[in-house]
N, CA, C and O of each residue as an XYZ file, in Angstrom:
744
protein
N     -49.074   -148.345     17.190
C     -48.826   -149.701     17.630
C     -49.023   -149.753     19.141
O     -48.623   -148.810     19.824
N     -49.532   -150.655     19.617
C     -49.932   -151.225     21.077
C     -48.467   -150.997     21.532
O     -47.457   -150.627     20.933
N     -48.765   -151.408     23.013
C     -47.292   -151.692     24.061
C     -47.191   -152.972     24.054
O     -46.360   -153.627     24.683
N     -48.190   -153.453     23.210
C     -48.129   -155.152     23.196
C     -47.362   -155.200     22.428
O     -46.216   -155.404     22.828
N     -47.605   -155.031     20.864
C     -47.077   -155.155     19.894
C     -46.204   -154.772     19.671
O     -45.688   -155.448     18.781
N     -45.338   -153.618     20.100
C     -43.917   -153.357     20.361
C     -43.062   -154.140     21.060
O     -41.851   -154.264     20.873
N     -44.074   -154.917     22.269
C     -43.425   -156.218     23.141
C     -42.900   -157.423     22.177
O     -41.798   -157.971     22.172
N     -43.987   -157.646     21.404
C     -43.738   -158.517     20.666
C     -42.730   -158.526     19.433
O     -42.136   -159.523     19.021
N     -42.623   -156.887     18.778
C     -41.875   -157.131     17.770
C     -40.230   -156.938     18.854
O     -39.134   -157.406     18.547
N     -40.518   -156.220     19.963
C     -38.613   -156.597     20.801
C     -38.426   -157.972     20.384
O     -37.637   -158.371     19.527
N     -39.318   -158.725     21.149
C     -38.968   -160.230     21.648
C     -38.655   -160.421     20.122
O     -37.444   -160.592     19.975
N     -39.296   -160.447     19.026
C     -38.994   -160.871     17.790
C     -37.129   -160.471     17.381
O     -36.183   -161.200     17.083
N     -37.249   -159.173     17.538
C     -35.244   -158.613     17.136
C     -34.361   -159.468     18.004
O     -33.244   -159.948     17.813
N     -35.473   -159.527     19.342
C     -34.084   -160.303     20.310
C     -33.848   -161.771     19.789
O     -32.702   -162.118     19.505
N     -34.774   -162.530     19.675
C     -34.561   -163.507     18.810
C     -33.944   -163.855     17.358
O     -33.378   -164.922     17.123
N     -34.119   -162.845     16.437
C     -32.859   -162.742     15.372
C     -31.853   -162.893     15.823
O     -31.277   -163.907     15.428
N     -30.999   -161.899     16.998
C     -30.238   -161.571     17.485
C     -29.126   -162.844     18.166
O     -27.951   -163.201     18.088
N     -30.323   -163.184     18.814
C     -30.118   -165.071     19.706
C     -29.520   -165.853     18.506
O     -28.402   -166.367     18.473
N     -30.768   -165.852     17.206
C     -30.504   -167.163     16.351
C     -28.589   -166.794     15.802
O     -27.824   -167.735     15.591
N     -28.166   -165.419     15.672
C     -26.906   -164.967     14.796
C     -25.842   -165.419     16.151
O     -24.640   -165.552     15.917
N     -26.361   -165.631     17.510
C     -25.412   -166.181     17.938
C     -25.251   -167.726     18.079
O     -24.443   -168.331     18.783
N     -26.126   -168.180     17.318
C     -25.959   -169.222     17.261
C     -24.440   -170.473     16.395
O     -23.878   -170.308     15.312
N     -24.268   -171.386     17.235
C     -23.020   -171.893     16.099
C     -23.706   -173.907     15.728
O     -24.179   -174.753     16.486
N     -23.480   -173.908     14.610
C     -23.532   -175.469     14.289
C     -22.725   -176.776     14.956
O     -21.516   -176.552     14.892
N     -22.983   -177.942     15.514
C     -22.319   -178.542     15.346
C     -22.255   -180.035     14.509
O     -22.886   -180.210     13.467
N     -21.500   -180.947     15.057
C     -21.625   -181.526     13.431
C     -22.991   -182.148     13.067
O     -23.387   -182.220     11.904
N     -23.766   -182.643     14.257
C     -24.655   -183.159     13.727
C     -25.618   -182.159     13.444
O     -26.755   -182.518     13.751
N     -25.520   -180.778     12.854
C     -26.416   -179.991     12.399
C     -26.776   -179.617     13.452
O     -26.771   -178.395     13.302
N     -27.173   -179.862     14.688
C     -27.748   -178.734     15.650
C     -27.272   -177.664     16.075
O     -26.045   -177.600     16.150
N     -27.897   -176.763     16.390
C     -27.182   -175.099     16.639
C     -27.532   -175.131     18.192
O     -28.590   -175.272     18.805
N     -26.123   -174.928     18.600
C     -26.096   -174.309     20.212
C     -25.702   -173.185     20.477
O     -25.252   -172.669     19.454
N     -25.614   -172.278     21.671
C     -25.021   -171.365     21.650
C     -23.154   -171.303     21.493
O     -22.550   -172.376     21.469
N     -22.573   -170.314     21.419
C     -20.967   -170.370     21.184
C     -20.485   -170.515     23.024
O     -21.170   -170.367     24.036
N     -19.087   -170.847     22.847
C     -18.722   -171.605     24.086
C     -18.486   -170.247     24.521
O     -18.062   -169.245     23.945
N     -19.116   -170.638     26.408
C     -18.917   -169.924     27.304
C     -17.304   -169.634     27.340
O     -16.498   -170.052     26.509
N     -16.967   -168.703     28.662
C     -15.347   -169.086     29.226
C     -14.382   -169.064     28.135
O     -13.404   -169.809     28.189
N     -14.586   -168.186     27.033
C     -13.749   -168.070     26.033
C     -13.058   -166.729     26.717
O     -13.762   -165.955     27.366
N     -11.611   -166.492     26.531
C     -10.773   -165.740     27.233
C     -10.995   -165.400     29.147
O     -11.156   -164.277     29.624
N     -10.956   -166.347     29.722
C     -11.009   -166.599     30.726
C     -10.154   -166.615     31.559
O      -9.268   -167.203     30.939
N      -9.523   -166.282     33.068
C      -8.234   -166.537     33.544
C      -8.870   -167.128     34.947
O      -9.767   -166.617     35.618
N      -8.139   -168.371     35.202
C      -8.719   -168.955     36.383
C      -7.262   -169.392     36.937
O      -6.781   -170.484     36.637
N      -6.513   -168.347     37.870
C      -5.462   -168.789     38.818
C      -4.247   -168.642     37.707
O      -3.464   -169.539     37.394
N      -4.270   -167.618     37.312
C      -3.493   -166.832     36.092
C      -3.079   -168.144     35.201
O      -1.959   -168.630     35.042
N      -3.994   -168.446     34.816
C      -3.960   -169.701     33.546
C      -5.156   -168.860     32.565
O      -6.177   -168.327     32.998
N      -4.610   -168.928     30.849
C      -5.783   -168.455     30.166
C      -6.682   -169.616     30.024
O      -6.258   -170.758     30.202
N      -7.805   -169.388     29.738
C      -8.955   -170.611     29.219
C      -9.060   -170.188     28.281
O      -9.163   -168.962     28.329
N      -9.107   -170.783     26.920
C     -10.465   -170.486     24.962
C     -10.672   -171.766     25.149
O     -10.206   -172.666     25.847
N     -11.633   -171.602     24.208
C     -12.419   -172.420     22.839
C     -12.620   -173.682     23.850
O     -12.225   -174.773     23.438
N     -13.215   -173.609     25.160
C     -13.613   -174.658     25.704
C     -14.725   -175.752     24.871
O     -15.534   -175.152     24.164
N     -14.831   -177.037     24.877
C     -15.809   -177.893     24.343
C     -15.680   -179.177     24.880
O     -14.535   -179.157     25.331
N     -16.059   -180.070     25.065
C     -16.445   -180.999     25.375
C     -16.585   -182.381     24.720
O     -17.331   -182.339     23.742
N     -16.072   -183.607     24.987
C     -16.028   -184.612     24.638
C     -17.198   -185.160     24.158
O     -18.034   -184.986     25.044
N     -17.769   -185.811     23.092
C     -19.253   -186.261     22.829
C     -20.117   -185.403     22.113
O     -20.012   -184.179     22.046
N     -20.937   -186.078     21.608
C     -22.249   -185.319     21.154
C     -22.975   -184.120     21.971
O     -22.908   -183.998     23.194
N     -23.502   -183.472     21.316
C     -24.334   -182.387     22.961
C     -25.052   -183.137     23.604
O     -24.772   -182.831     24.763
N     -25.733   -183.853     23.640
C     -26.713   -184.932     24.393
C     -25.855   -185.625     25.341
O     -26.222   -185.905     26.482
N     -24.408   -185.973     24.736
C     -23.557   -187.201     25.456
C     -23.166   -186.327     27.028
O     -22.782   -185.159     26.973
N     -23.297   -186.949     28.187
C     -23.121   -186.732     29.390
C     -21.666   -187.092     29.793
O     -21.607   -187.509     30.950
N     -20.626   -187.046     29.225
C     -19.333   -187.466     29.444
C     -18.620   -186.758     30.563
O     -17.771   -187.406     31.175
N     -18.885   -185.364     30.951
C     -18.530   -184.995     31.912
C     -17.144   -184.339     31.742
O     -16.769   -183.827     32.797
N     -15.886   -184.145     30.263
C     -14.617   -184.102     30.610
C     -15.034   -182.797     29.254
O     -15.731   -182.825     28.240
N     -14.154   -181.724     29.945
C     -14.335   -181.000     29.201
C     -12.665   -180.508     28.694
O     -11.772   -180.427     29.538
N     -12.412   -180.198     27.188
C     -11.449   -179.780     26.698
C     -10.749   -178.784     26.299
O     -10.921   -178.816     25.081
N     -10.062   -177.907     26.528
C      -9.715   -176.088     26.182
C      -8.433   -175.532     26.017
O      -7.447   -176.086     26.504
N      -8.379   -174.776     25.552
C      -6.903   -174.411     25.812
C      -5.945   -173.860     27.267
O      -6.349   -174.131     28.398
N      -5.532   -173.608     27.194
C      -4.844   -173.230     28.585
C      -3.177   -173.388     28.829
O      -2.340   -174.282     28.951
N      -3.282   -171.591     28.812
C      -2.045   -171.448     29.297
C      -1.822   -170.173     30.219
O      -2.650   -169.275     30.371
N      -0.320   -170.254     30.924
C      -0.300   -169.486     31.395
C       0.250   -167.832     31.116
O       1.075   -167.360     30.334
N      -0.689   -167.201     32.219
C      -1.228   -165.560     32.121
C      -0.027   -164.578     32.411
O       0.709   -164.409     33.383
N      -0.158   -163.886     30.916
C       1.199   -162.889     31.205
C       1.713   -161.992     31.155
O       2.545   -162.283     30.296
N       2.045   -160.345     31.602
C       1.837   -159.084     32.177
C       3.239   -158.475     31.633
O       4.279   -159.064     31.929
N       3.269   -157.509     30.983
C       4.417   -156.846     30.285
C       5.043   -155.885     31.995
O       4.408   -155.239     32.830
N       5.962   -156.103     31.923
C       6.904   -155.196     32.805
C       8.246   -154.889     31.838
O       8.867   -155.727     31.184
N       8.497   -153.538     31.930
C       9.205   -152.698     30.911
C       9.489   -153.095     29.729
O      10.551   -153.248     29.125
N       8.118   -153.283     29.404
C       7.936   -153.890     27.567
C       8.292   -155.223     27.277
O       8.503   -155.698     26.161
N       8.349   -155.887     28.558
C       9.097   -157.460     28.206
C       7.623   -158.270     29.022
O       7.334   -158.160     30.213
N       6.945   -158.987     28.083
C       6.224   -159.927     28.554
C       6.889   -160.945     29.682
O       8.018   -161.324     29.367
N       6.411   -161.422     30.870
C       6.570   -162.199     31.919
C       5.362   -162.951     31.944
O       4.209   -162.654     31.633
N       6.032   -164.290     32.507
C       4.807   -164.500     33.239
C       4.279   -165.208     34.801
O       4.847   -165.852     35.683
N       2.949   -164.719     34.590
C       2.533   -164.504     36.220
C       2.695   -165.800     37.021
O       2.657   -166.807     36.313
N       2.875   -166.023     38.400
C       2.836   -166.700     39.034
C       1.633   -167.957     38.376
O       0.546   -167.565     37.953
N       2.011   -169.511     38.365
C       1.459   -170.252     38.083
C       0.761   -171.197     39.436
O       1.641   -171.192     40.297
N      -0.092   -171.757     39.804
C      -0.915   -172.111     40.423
C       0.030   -173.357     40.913
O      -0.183   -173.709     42.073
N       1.086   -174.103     40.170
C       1.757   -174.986     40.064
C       3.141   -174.899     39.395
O       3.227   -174.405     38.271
N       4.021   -175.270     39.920
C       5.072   -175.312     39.012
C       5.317   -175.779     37.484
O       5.501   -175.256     36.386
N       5.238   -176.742     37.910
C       4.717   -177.734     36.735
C       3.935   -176.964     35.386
O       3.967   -177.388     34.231
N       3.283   -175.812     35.827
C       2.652   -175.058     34.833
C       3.224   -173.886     34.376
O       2.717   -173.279     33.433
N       4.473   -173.401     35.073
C       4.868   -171.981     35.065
C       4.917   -171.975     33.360
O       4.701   -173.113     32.944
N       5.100   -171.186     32.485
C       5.409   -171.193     31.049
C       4.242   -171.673     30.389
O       3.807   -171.018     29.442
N       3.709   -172.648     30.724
C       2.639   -173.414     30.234
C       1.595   -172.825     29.067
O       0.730   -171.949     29.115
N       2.146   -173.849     27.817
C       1.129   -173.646     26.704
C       0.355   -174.866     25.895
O       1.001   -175.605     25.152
N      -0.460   -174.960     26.004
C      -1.414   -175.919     25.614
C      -2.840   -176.520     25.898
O      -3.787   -175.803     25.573
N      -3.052   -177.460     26.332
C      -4.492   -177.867     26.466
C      -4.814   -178.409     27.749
O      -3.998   -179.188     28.241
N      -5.995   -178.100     28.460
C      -6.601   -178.851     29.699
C      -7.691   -179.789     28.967
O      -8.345   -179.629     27.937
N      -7.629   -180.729     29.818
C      -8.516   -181.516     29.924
C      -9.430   -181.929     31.703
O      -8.963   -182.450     32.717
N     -10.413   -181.564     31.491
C     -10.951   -181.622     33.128
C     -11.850   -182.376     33.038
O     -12.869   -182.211     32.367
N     -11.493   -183.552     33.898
C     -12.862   -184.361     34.451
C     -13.676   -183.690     35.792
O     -13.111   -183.636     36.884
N     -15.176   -183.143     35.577
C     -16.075   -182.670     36.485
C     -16.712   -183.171     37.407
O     -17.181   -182.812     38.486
N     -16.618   -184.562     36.468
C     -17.006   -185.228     38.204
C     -15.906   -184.932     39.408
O     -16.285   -184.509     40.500
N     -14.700   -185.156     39.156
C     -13.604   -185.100     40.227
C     -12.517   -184.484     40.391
O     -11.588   -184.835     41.119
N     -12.616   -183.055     39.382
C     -11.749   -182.146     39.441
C     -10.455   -182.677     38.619
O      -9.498   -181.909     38.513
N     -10.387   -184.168     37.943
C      -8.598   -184.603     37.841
C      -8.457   -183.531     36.511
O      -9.315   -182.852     35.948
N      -7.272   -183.656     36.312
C      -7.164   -182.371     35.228
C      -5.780   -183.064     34.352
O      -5.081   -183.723     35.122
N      -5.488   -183.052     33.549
C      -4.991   -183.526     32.359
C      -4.304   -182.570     31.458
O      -4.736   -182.329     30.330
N      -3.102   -181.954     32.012
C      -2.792   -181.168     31.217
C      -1.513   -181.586     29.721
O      -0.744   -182.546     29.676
N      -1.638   -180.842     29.017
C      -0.563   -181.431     27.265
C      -0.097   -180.396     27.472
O      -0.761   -179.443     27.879
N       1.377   -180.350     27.193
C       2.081   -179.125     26.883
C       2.399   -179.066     25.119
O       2.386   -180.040     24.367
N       2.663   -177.715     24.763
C       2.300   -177.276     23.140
C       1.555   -178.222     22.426
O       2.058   -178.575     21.360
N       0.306   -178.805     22.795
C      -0.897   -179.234     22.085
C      -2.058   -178.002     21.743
O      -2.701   -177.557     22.695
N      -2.264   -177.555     20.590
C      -3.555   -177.161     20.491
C      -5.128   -177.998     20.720
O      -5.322   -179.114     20.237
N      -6.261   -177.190     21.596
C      -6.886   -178.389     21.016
C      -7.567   -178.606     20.309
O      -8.163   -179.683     20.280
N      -7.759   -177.556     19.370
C      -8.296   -178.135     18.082
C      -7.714   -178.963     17.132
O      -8.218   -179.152     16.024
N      -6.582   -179.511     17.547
C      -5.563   -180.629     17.349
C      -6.056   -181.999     18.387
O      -6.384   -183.134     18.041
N      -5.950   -181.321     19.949
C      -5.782   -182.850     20.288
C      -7.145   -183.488     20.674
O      -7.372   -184.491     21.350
N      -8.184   -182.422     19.907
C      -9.615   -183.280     20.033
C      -9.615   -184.404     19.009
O     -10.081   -185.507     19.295
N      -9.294   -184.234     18.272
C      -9.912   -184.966     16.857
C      -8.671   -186.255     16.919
O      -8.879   -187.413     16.559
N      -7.680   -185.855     17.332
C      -6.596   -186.735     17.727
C      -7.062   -187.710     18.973
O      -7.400   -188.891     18.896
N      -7.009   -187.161     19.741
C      -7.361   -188.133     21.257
C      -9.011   -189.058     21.040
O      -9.276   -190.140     21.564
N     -10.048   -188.135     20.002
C     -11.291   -189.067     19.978
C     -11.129   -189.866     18.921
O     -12.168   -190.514     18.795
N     -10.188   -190.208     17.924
C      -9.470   -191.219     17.150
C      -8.913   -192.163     17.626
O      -8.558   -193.044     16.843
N      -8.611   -192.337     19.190
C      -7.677   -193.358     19.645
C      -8.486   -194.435     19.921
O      -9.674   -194.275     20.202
N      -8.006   -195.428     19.874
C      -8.937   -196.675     20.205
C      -9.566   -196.867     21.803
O     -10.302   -197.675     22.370
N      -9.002   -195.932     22.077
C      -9.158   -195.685     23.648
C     -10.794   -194.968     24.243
O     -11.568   -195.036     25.198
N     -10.648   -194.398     23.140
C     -11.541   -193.274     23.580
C     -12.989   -193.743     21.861
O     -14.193   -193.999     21.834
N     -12.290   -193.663     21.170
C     -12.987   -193.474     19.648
C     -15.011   -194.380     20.021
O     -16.155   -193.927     20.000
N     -14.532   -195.462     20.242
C     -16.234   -196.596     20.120
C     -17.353   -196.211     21.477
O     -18.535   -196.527     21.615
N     -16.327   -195.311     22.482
C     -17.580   -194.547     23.730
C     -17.943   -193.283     23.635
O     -18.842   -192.604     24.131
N     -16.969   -193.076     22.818
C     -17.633   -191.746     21.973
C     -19.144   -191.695     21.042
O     -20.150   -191.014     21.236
N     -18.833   -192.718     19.961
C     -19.541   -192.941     18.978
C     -20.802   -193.417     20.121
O     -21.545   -192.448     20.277
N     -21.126   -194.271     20.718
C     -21.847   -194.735     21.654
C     -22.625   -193.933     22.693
O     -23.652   -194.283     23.274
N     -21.770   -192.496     22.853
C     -22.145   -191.678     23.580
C     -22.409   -192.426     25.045
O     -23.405   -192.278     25.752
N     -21.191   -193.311     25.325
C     -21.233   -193.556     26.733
C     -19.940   -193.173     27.541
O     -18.861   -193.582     27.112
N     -19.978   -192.516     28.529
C     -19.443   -192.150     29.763
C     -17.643   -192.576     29.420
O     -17.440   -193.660     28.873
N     -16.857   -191.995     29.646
C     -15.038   -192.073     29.139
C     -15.059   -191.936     30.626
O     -15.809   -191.389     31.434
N     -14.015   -192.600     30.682
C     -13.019   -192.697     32.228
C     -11.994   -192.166     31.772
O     -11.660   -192.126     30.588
N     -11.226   -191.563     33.031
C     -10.200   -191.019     33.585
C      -8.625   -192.117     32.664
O      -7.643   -191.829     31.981
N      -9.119   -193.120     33.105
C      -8.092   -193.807     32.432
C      -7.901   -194.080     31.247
O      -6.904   -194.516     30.671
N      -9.606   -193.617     30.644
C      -9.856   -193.934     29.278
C      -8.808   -193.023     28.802
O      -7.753   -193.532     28.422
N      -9.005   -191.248     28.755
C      -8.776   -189.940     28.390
C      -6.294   -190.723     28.945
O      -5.379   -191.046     28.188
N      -6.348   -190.668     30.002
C      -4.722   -190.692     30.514
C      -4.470   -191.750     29.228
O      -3.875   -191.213     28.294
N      -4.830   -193.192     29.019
C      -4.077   -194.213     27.835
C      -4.037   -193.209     26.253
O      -3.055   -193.060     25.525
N      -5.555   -192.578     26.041
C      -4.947   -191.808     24.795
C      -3.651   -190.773     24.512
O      -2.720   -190.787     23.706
N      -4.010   -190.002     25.435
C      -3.392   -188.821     25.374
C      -1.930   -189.684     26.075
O      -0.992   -189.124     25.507
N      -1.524   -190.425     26.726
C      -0.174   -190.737     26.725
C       0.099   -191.053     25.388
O       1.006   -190.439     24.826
N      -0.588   -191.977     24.739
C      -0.208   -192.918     23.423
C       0.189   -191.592     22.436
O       1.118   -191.701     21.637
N      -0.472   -190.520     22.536
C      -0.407   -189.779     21.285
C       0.441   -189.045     21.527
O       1.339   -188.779     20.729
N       0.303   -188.388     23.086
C       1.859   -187.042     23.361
C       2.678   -187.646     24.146
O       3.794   -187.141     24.027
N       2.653   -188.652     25.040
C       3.339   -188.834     26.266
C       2.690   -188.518     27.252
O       1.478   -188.303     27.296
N       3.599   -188.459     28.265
C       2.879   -187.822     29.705
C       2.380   -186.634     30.009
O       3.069   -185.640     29.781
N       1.447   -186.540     30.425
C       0.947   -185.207     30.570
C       1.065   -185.009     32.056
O       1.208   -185.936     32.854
N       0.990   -183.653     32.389
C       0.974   -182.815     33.732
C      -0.539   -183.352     34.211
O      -1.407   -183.160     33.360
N      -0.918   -183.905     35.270
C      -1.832   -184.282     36.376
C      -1.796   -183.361     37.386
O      -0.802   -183.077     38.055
N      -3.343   -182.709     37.530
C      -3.335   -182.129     38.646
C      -4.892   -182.415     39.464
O      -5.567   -183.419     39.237
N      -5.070   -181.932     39.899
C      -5.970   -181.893     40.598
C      -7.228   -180.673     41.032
O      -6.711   -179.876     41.814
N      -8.567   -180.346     40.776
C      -8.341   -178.796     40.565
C      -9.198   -179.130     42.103
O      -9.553   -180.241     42.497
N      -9.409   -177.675     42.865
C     -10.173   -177.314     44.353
C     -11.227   -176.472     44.223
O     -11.978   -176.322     45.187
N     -11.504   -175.649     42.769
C     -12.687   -175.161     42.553
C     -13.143   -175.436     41.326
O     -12.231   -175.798     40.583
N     -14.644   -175.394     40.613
C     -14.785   -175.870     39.785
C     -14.453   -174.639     39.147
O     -14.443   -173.444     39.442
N     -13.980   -175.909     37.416
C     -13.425   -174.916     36.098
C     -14.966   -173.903     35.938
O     -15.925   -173.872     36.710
N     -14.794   -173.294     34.905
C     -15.803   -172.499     33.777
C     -16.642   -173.231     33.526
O     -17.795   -173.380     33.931
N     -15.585   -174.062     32.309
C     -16.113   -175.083     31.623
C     -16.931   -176.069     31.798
O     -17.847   -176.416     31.053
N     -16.444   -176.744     33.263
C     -17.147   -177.475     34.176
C     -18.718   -176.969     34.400
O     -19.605   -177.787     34.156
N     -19.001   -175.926     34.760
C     -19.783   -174.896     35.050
C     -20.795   -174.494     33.722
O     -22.013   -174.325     33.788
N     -20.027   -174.401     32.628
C     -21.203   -174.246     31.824
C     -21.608   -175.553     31.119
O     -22.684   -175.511     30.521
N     -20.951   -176.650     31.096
C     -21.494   -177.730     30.304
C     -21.825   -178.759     31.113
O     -22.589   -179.575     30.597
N     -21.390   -179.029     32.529
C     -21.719   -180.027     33.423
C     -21.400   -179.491     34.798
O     -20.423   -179.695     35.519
N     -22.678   -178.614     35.006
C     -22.456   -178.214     36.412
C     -22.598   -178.801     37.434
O     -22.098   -178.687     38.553
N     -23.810   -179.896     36.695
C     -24.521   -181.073     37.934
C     -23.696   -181.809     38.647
O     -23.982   -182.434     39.669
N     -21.961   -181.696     37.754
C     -21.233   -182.903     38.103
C     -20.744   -182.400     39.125
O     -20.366   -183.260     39.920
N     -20.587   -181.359     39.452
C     -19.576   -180.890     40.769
C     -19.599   -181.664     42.118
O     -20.567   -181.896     42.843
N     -18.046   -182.071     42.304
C     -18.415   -182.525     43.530
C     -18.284   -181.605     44.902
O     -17.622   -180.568     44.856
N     -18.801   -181.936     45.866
C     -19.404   -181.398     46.676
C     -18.042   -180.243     47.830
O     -18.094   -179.440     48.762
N     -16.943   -180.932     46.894
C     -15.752   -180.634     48.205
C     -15.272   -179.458     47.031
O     -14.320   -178.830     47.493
N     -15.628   -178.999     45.722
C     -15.285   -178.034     45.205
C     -16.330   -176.425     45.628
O     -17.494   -176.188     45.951
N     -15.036   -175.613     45.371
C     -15.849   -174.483     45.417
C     -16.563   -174.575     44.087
O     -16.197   -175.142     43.057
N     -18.406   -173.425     44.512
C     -18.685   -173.540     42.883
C     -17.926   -172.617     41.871
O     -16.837   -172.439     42.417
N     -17.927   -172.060     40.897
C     -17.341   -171.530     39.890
C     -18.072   -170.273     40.271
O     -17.230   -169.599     40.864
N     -19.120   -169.662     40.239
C     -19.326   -168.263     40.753
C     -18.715   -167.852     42.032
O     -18.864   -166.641     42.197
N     -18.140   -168.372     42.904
C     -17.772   -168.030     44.295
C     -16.281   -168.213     43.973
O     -15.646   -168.624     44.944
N     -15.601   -168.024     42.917
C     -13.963   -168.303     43.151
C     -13.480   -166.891     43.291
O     -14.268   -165.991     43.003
N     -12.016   -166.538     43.788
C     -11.731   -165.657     44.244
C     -10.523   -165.200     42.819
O      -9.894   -164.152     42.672
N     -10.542   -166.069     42.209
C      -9.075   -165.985     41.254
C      -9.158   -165.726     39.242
O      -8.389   -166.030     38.331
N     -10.614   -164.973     39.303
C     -11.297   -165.428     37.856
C     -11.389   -163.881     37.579
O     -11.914   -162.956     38.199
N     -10.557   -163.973     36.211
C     -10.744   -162.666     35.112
C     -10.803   -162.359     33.664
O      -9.858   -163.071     33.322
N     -11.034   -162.062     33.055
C     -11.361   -161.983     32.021
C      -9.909   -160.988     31.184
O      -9.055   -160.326     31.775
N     -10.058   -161.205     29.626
C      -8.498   -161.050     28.876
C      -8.701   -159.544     28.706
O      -7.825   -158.859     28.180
């Protein structure tokens, strides 16, 4: 066999390889599986990041889990300093708008719970389907209506998430997501 044809049958395995990482979503298209799965950004965990909308839809707010990161000292789990008070203990879901860093946090929400929940609300449900653009206020009226108040913050560098599904959105006063000083893996 050529050095060609060995080129070609690689590229061929690597591509099997590609298609098995592939995952469905509902409308039948296959994307890759979500970046920033076990992630720690400012001893907060990140999973199962995804995103509001269709893959096409440009919504900009991305959804994940997140809680905070935590280190056994003499066999007794603790946990680490939180970025915020407000977060110390913290278990449940972020929500991050990329255009502007606001951040939306639920305490004991999963979100493979409070997706399907929060894009049901009348709030959110017909700009979804529409695949047009959700506001800040859109995302705060659901998620009050369904949990109450959630923790508001503000973030200073961009998320992961931000980073792998809407990087374009960053605004200009965030650090980017490769240059943060506070990011580790589980």
């Amino acid at each position: 066999m050529t050095s060609q044809g060995r080129r070609r049958k690689g590229w061929r395995a690597a591509g099997a390889v590609a298609a098995l990482c592939l995952v469905p979503l509902q409308g039948g298209a296959m994307v890759p599986p979500p970046p920033c799965d076990n992630v720690s950004e400012a001893n907060m965990w990140i999973r199962d990041p995804t995103f509001f909308g269709d893959w096409d839809a440009q919504t900009g707010v991305v959804i994940e889990g997140y809680s905070n990161k935590t280190h056994v000292v003499d066999t007794v789990y603790r946990n680490m300093p939180a970025p915020v008070p407000a977060l110390q203990g913290f278990i449940g879901t972020r929500i991050t708008f990329c255009d502007s860093g606001r951040i939306l946090a639920v305490r004991d929400v999963d979100p493979d719970e409070a997706f399907p929940a929060l894009s049901a609300t009348e709030f959110l449900r017909d700009k979804l389907k529409a695949n047009r653009k959700i506001s800040y206020g859109d995302v705060m009226a659901a998620v009050t209506a369904v949990y109450g108040r959630p923790v508001e913050l503000k973030e200073t560098a961009q998320t992961c998430g931000c980073a792998a599904y809407f990087d374009d959105m960053r605004p200009k006063s965030q650090t980017p997501f490769p240059e943060r000083q506070d990011v580790g893996t589980w």
